[in-house]
PDBQT receptor file of N, H, CA, C and O in Angstrom, charges set to zero:
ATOM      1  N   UNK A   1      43.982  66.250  32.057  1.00  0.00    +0.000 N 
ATOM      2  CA  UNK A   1      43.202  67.468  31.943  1.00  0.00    +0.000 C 
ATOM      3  C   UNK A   1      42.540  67.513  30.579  1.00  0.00    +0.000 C 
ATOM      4  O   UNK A   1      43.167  67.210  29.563  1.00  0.00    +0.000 OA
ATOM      5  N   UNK A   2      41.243  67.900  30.559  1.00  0.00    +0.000 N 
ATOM      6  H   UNK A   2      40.734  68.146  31.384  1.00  0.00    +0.000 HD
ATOM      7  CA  UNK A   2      40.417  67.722  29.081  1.00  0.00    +0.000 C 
ATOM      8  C   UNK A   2      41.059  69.290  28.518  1.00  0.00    +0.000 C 
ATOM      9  O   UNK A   2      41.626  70.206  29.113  1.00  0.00    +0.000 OA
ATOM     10  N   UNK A   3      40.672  69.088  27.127  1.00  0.00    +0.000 N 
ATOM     11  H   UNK A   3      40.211  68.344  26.643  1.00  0.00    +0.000 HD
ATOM     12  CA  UNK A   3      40.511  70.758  26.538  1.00  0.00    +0.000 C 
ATOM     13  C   UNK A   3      39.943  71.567  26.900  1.00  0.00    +0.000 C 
ATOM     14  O   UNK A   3      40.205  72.763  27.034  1.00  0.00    +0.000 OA
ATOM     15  N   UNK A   4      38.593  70.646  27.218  1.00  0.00    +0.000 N 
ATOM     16  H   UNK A   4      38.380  69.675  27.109  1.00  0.00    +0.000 HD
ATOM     17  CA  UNK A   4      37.852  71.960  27.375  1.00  0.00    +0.000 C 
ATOM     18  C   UNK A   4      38.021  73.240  28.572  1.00  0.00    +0.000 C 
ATOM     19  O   UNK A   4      37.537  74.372  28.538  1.00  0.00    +0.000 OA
ATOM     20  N   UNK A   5      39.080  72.463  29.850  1.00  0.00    +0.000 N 
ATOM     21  H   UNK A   5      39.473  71.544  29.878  1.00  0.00    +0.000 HD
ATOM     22  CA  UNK A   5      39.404  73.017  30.540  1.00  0.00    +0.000 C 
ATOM     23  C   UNK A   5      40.447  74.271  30.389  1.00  0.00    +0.000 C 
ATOM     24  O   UNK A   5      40.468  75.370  30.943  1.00  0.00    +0.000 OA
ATOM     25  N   UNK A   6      41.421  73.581  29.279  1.00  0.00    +0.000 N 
ATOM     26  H   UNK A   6      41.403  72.688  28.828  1.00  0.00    +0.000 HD
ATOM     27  CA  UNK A   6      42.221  74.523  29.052  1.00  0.00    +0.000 C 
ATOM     28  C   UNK A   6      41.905  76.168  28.565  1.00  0.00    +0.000 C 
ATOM     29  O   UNK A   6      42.334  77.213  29.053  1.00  0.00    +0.000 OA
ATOM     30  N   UNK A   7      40.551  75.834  26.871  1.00  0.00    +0.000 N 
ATOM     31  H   UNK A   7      40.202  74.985  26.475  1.00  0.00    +0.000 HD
ATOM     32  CA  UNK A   7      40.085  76.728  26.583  1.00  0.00    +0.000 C 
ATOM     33  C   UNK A   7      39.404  77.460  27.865  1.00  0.00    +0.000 C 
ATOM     34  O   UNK A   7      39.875  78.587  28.021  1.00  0.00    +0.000 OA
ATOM     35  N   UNK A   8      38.524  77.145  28.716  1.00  0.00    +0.000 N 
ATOM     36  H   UNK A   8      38.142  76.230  28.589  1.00  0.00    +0.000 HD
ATOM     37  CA  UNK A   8      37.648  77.950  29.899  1.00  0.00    +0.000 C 
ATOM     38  C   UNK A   8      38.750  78.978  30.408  1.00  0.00    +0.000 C 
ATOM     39  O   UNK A   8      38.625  80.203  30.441  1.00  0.00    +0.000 OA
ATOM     40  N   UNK A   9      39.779  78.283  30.771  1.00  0.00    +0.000 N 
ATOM     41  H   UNK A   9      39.882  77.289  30.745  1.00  0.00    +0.000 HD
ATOM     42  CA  UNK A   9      40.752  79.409  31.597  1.00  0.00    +0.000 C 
ATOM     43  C   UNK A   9      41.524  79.943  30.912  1.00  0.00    +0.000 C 
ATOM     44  O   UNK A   9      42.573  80.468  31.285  1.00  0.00    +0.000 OA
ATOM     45  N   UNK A  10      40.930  79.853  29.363  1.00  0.00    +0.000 N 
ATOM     46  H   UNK A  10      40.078  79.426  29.059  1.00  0.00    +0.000 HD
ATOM     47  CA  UNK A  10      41.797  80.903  28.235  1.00  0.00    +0.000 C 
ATOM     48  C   UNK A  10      40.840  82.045  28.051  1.00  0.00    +0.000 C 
ATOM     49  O   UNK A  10      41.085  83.251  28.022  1.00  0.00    +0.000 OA
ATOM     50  N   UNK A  11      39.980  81.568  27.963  1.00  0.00    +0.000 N 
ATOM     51  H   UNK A  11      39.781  80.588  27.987  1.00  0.00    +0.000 HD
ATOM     52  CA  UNK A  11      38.568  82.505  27.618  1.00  0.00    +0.000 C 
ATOM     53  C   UNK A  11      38.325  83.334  28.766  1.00  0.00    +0.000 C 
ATOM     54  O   UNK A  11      38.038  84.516  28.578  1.00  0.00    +0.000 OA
ATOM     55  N   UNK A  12      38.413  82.800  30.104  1.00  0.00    +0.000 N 
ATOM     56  H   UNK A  12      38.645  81.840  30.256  1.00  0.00    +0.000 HD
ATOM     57  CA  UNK A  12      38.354  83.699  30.997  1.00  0.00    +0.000 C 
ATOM     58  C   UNK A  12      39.131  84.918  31.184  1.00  0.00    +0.000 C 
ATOM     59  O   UNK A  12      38.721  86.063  31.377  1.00  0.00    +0.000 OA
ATOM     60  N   UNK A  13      40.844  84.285  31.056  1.00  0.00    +0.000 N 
ATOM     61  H   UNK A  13      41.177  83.355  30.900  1.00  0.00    +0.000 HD
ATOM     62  CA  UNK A  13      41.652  85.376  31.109  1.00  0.00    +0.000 C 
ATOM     63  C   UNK A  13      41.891  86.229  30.240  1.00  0.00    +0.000 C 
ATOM     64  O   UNK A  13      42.414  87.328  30.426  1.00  0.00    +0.000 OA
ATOM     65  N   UNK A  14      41.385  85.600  28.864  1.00  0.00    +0.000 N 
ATOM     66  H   UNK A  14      40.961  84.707  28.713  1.00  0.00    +0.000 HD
ATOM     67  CA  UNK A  14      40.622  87.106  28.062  1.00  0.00    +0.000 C 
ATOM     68  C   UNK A  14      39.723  88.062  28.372  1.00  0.00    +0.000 C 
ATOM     69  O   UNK A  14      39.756  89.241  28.020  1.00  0.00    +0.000 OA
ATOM     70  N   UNK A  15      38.583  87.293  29.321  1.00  0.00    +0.000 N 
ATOM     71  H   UNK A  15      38.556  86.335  29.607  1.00  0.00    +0.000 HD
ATOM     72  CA  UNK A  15      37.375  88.235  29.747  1.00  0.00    +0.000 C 
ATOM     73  C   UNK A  15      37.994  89.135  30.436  1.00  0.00    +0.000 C 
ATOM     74  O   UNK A  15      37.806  90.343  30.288  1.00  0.00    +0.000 OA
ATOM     75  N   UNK A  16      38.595  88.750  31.052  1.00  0.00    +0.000 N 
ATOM     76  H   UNK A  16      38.748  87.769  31.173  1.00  0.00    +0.000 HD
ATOM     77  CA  UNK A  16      39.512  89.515  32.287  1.00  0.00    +0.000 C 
ATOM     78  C   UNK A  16      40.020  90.754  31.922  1.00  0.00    +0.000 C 
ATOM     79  O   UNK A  16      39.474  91.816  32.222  1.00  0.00    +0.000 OA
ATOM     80  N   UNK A  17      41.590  90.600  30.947  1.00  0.00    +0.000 N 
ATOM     81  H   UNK A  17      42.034  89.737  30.703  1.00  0.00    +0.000 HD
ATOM     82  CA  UNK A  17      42.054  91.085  30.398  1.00  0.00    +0.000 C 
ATOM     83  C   UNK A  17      41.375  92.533  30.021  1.00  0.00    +0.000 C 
ATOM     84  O   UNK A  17      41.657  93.659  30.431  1.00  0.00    +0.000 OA
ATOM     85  N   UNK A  18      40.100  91.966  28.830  1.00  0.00    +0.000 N 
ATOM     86  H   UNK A  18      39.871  91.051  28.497  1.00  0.00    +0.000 HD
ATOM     87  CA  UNK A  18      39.905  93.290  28.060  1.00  0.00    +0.000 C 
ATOM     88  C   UNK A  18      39.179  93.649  29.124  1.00  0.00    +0.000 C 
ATOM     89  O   UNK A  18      39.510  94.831  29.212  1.00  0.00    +0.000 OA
ATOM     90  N   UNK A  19      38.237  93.414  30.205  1.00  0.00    +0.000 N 
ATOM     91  H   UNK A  19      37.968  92.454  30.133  1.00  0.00    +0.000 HD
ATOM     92  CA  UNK A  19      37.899  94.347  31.067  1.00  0.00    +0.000 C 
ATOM     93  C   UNK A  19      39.034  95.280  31.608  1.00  0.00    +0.000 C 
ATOM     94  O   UNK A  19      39.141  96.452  31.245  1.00  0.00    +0.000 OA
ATOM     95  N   UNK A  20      39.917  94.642  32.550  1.00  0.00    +0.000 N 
ATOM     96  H   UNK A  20      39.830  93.690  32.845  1.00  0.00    +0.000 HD
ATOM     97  CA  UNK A  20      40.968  95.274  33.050  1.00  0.00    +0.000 C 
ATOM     98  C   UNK A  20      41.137  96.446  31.995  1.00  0.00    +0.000 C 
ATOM     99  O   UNK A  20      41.017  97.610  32.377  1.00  0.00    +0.000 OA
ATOM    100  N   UNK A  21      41.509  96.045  30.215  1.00  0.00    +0.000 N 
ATOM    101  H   UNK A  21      41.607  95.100  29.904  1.00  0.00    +0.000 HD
ATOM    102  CA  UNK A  21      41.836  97.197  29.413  1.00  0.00    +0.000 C 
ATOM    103  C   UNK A  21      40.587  98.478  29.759  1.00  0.00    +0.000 C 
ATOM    104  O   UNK A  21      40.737  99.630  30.166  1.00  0.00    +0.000 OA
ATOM    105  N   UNK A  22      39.799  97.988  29.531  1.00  0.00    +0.000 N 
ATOM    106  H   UNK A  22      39.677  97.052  29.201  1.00  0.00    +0.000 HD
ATOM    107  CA  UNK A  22      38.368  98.780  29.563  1.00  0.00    +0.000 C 
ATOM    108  C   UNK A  22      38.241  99.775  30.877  1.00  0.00    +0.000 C 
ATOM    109  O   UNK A  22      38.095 100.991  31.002  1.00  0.00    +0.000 OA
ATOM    110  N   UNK A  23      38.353  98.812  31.678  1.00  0.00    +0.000 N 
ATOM    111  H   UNK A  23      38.472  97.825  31.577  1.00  0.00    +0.000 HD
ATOM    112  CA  UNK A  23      38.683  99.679  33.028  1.00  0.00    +0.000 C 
ATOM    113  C   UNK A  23      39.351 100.948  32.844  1.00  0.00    +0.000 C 
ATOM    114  O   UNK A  23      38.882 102.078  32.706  1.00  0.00    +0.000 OA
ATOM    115  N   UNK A  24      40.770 100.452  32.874  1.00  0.00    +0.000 N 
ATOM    116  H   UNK A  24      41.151  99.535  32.986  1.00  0.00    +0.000 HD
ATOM    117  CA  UNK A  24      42.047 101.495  32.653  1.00  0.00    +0.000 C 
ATOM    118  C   UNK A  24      41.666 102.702  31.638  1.00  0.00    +0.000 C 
ATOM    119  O   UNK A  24      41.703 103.853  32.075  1.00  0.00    +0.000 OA
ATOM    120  N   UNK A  25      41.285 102.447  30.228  1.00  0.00    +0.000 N 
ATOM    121  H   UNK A  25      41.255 101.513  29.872  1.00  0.00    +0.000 HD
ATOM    122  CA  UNK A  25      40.811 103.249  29.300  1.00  0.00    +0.000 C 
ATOM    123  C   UNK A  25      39.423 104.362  30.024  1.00  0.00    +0.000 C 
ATOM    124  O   UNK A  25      39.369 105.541  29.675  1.00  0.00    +0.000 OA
ATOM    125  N   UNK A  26      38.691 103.941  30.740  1.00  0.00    +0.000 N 
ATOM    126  H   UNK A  26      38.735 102.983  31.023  1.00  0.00    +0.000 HD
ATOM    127  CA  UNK A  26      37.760 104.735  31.558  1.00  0.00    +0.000 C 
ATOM    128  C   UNK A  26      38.121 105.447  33.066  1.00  0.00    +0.000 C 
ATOM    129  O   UNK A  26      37.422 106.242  33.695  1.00  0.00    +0.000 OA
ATOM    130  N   UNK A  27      39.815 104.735  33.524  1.00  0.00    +0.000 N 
ATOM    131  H   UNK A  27      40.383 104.089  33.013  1.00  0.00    +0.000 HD
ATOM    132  CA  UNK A  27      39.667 105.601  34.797  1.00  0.00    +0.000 C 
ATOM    133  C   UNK A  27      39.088 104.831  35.874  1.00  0.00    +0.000 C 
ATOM    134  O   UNK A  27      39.201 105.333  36.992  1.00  0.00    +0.000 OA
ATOM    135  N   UNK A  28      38.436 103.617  35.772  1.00  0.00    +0.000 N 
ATOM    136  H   UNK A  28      38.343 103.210  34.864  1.00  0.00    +0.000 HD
ATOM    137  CA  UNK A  28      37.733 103.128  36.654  1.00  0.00    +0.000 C 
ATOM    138  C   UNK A  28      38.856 102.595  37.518  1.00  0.00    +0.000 C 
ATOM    139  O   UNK A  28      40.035 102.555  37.166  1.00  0.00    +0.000 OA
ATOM    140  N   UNK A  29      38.249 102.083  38.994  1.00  0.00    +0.000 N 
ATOM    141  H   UNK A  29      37.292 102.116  39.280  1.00  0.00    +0.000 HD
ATOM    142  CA  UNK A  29      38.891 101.215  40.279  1.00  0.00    +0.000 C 
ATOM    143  C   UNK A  29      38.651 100.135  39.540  1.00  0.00    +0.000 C 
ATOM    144  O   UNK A  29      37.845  99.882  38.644  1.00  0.00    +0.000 OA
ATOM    145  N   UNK A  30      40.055  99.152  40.433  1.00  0.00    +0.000 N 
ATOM    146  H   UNK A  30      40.709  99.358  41.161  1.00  0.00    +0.000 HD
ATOM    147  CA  UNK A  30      39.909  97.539  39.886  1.00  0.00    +0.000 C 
ATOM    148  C   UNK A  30      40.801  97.059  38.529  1.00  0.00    +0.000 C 
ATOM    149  O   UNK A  30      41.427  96.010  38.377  1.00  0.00    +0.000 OA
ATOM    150  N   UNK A  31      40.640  98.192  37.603  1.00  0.00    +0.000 N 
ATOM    151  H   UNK A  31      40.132  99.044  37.726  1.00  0.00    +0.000 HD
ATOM    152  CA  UNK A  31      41.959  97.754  36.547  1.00  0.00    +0.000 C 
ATOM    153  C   UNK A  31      42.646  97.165  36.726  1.00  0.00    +0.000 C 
ATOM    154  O   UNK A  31      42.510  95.998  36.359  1.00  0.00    +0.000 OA
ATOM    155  N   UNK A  32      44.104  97.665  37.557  1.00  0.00    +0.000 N 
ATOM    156  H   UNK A  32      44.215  98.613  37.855  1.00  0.00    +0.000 HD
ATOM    157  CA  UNK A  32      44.963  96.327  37.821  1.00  0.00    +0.000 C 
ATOM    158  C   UNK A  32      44.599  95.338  38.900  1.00  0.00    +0.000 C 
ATOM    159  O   UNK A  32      45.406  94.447  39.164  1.00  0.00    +0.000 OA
ATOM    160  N   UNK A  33      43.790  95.395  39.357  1.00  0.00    +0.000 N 
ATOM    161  H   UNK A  33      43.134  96.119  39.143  1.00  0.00    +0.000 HD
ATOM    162  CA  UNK A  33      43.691  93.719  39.957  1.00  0.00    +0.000 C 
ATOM    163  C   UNK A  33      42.827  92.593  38.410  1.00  0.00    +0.000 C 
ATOM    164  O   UNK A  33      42.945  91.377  38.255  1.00  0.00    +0.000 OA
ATOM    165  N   UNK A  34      42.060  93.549  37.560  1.00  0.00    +0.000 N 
ATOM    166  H   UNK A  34      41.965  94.536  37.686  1.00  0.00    +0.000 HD
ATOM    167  CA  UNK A  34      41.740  92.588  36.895  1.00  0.00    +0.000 C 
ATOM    168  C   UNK A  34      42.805  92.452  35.641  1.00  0.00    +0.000 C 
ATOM    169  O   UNK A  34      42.731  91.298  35.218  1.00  0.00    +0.000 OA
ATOM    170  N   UNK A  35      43.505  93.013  35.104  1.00  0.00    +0.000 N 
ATOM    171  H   UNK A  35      43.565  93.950  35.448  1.00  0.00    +0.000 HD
ATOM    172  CA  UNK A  35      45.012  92.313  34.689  1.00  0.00    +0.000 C 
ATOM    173  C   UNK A  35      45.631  91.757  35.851  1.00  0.00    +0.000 C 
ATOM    174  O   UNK A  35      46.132  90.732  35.388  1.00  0.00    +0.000 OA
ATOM    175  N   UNK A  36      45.915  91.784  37.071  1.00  0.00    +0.000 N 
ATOM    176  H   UNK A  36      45.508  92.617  37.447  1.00  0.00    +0.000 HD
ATOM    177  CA  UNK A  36      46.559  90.766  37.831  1.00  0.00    +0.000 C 
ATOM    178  C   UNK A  36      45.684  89.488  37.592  1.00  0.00    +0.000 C 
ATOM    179  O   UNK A  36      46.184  88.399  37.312  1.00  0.00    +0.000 OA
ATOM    180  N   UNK A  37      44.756  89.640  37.683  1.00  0.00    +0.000 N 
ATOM    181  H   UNK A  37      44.350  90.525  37.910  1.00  0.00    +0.000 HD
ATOM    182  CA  UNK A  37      43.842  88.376  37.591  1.00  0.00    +0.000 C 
ATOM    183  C   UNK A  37      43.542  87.818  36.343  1.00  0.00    +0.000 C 
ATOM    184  O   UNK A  37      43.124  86.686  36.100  1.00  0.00    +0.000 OA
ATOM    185  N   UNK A  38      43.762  88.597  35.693  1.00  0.00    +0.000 N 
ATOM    186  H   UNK A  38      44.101  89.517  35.890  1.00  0.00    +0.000 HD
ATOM    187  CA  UNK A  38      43.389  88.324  34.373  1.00  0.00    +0.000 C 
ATOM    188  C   UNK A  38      44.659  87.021  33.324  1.00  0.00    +0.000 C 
ATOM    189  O   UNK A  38      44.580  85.877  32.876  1.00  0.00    +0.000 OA
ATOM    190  N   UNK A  39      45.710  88.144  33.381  1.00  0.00    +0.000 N 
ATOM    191  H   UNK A  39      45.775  89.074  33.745  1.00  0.00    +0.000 HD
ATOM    192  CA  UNK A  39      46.842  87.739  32.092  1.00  0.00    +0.000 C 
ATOM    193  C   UNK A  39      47.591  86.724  32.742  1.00  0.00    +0.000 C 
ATOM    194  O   UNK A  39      48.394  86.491  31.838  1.00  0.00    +0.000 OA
ATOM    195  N   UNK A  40      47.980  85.766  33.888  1.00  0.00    +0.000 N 
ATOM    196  H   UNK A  40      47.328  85.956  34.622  1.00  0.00    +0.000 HD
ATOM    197  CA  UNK A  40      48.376  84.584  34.412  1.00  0.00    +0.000 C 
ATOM    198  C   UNK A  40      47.261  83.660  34.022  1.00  0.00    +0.000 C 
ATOM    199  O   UNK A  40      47.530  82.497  33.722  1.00  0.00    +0.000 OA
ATOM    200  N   UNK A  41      46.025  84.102  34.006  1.00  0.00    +0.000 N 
ATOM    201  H   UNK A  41      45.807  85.047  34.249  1.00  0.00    +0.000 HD
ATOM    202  CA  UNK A  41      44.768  82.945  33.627  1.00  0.00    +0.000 C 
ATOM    203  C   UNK A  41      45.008  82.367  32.085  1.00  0.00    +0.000 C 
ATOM    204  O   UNK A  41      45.324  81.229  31.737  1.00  0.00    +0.000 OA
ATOM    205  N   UNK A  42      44.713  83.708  31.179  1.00  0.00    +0.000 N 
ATOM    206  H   UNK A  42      44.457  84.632  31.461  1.00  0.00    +0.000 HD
ATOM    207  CA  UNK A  42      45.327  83.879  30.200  1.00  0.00    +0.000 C 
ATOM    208  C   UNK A  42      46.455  83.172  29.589  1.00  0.00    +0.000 C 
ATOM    209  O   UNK A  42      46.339  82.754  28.437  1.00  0.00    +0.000 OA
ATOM    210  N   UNK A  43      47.723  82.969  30.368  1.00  0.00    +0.000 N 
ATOM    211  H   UNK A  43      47.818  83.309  31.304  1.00  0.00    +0.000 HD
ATOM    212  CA  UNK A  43      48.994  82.581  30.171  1.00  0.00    +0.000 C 
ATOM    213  C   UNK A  43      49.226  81.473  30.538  1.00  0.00    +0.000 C 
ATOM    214  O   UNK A  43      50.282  80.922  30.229  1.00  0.00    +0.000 OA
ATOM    215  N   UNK A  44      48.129  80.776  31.418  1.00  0.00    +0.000 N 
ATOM    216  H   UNK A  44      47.271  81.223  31.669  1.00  0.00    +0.000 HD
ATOM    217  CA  UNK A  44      48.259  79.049  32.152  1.00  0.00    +0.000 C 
ATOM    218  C   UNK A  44      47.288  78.701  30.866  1.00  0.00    +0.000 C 
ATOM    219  O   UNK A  44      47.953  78.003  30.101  1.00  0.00    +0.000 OA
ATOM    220  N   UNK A  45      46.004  78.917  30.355  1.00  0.00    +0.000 N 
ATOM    221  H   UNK A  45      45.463  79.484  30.976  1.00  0.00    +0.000 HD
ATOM    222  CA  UNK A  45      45.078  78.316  29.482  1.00  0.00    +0.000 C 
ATOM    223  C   UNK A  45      45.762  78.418  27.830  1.00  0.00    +0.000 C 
ATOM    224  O   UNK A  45      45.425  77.610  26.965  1.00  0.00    +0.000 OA
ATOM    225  N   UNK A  46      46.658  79.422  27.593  1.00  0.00    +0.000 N 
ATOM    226  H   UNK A  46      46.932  80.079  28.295  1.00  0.00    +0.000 HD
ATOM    227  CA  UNK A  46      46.975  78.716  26.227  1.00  0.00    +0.000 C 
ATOM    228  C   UNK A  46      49.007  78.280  26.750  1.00  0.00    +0.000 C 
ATOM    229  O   UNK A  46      49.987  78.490  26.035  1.00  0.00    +0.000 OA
ATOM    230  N   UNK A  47      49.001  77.897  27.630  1.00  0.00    +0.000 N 
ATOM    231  H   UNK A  47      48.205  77.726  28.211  1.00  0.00    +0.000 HD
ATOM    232  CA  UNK A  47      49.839  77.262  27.854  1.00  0.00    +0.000 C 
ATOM    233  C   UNK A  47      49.596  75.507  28.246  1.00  0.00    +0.000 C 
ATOM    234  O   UNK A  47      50.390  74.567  28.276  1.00  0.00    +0.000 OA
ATOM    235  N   UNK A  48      48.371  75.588  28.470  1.00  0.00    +0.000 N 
ATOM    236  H   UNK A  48      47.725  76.352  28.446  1.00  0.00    +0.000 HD
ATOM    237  CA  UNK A  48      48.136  73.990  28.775  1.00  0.00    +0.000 C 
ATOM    238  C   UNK A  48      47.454  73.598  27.491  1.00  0.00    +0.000 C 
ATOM    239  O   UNK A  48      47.489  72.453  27.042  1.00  0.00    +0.000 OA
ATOM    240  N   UNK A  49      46.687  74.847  26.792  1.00  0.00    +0.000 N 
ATOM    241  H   UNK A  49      46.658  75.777  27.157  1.00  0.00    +0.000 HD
ATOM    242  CA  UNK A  49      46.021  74.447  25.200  1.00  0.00    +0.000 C 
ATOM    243  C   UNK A  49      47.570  74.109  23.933  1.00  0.00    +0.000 C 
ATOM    244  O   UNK A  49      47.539  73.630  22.800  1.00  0.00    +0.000 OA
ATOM    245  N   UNK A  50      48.619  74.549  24.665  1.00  0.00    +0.000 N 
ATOM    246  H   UNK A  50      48.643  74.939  25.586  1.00  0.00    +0.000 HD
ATOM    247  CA  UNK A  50      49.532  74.165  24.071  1.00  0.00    +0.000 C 
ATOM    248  C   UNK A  50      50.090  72.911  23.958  1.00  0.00    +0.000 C 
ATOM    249  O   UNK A  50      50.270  72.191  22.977  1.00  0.00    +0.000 OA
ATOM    250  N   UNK A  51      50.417  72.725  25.535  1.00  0.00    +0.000 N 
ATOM    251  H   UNK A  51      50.271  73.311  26.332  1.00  0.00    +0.000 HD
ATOM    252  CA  UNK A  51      50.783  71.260  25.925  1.00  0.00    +0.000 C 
ATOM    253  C   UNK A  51      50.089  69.619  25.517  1.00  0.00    +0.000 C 
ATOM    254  O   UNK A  51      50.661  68.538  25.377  1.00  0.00    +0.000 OA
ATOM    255  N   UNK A  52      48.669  69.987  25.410  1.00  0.00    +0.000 N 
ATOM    256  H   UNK A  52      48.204  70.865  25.523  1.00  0.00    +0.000 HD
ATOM    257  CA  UNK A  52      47.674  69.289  24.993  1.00  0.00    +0.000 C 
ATOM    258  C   UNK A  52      47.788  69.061  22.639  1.00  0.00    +0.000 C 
ATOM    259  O   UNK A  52      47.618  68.182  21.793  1.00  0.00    +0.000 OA
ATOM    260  N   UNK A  53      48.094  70.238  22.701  1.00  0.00    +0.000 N 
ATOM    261  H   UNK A  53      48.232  70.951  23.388  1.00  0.00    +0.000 HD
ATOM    262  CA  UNK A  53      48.135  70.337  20.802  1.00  0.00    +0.000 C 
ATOM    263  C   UNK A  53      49.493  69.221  20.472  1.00  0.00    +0.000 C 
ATOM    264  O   UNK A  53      49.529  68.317  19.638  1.00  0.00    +0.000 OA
ATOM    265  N   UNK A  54      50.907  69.801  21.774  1.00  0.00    +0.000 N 
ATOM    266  H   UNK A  54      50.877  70.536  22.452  1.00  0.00    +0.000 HD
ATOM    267  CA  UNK A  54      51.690  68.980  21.403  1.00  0.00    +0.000 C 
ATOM    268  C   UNK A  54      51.987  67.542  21.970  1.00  0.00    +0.000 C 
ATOM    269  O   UNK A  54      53.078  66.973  21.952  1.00  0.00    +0.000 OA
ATOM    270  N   UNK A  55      50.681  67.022  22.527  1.00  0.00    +0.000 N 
ATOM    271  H   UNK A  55      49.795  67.485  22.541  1.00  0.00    +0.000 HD
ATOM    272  CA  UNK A  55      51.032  65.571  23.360  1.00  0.00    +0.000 C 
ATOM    273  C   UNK A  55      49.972  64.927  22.214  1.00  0.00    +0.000 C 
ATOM    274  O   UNK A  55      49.811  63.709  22.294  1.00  0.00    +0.000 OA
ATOM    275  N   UNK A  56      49.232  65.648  21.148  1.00  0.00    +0.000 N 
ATOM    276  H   UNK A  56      49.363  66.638  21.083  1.00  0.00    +0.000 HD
ATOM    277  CA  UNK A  56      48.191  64.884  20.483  1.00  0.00    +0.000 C 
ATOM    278  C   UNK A  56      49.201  64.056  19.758  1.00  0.00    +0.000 C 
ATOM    279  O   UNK A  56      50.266  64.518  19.348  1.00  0.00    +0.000 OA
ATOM    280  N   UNK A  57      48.673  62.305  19.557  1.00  0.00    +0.000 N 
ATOM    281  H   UNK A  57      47.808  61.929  19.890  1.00  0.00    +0.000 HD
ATOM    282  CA  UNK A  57      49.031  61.487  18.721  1.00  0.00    +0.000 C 
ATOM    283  C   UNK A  57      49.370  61.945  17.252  1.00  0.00    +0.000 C 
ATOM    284  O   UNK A  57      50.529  61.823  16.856  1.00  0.00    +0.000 OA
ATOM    285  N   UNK A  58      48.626  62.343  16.626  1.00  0.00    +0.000 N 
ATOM    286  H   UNK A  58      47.684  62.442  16.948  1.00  0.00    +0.000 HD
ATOM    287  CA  UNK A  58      48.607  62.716  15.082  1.00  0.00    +0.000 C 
ATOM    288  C   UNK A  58      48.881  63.914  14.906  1.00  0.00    +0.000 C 
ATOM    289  O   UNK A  58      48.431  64.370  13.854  1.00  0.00    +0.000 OA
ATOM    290  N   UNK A  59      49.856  65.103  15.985  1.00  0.00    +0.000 N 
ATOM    291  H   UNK A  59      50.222  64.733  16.840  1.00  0.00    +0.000 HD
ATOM    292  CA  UNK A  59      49.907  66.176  15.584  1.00  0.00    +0.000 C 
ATOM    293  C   UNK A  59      51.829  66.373  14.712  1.00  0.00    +0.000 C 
ATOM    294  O   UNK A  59      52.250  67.375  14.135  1.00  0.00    +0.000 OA
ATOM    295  N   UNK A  60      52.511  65.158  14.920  1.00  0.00    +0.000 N 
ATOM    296  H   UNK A  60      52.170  64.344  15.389  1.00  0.00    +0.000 HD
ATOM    297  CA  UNK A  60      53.849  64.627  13.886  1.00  0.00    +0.000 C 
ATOM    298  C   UNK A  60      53.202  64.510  12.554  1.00  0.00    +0.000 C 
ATOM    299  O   UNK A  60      53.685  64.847  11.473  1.00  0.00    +0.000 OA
ATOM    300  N   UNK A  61      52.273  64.091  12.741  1.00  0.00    +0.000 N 
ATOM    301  H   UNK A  61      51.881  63.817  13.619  1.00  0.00    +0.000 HD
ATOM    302  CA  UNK A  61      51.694  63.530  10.804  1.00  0.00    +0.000 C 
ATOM    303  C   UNK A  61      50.753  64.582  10.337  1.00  0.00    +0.000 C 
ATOM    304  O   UNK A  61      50.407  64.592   9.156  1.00  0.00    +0.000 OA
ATOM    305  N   UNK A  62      50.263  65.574  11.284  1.00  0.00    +0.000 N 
ATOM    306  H   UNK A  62      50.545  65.566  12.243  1.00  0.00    +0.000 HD
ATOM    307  CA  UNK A  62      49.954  66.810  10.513  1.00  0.00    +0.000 C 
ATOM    308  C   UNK A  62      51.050  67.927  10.386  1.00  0.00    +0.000 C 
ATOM    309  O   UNK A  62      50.743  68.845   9.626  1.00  0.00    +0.000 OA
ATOM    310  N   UNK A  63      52.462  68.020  11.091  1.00  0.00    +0.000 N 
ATOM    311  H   UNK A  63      52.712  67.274  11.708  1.00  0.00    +0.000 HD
ATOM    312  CA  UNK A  63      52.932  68.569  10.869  1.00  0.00    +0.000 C 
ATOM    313  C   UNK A  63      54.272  67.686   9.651  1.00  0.00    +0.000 C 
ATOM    314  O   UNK A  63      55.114  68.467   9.209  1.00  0.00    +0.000 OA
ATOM    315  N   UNK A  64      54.347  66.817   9.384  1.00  0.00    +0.000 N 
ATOM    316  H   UNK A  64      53.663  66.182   9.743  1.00  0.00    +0.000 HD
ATOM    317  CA  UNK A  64      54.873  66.116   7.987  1.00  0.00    +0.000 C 
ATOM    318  C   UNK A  64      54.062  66.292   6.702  1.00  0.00    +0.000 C 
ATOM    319  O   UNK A  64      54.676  66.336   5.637  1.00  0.00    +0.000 OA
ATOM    320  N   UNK A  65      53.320  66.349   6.711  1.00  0.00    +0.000 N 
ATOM    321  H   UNK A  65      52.820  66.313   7.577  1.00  0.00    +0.000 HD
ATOM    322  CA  UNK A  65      52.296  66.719   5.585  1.00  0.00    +0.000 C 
ATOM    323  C   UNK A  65      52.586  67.764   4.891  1.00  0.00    +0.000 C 
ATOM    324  O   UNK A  65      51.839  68.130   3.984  1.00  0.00    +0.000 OA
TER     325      UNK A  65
């Protein structure tokens, strides 16, 4: 899996997120489906942006430094 994938479905489930907030804060329909939809997107993209930071080759010799 590239990065760039990871970031997209981090960024999304942010978009998500603060809508959902935005929603809720106005009263609007749809709020919680867009935190349902939102904060798992959210929670898989800096969970695989994680997995990726710690499978990098040189990330032992930036953290020895």
């Amino acid at each position: 899996m590239r990065t760039r994938y990871a970031l997209i479905l981090l960024a999304l489930g942010m978009c998500l997120s603060f809508l959902g907030g935005l929603f809720k804060i106005q009263h609007w329909p749809g709020a919680s489906a867009l935190f349902v939809f939102g904060l798992p997107l959210e929670a898989l993209g800096f969970f695989l942006l994680l997995y990726k930071i710690l499978r990098y080759p040189g990330f032992k010799d930036f953290l020895d430094s």
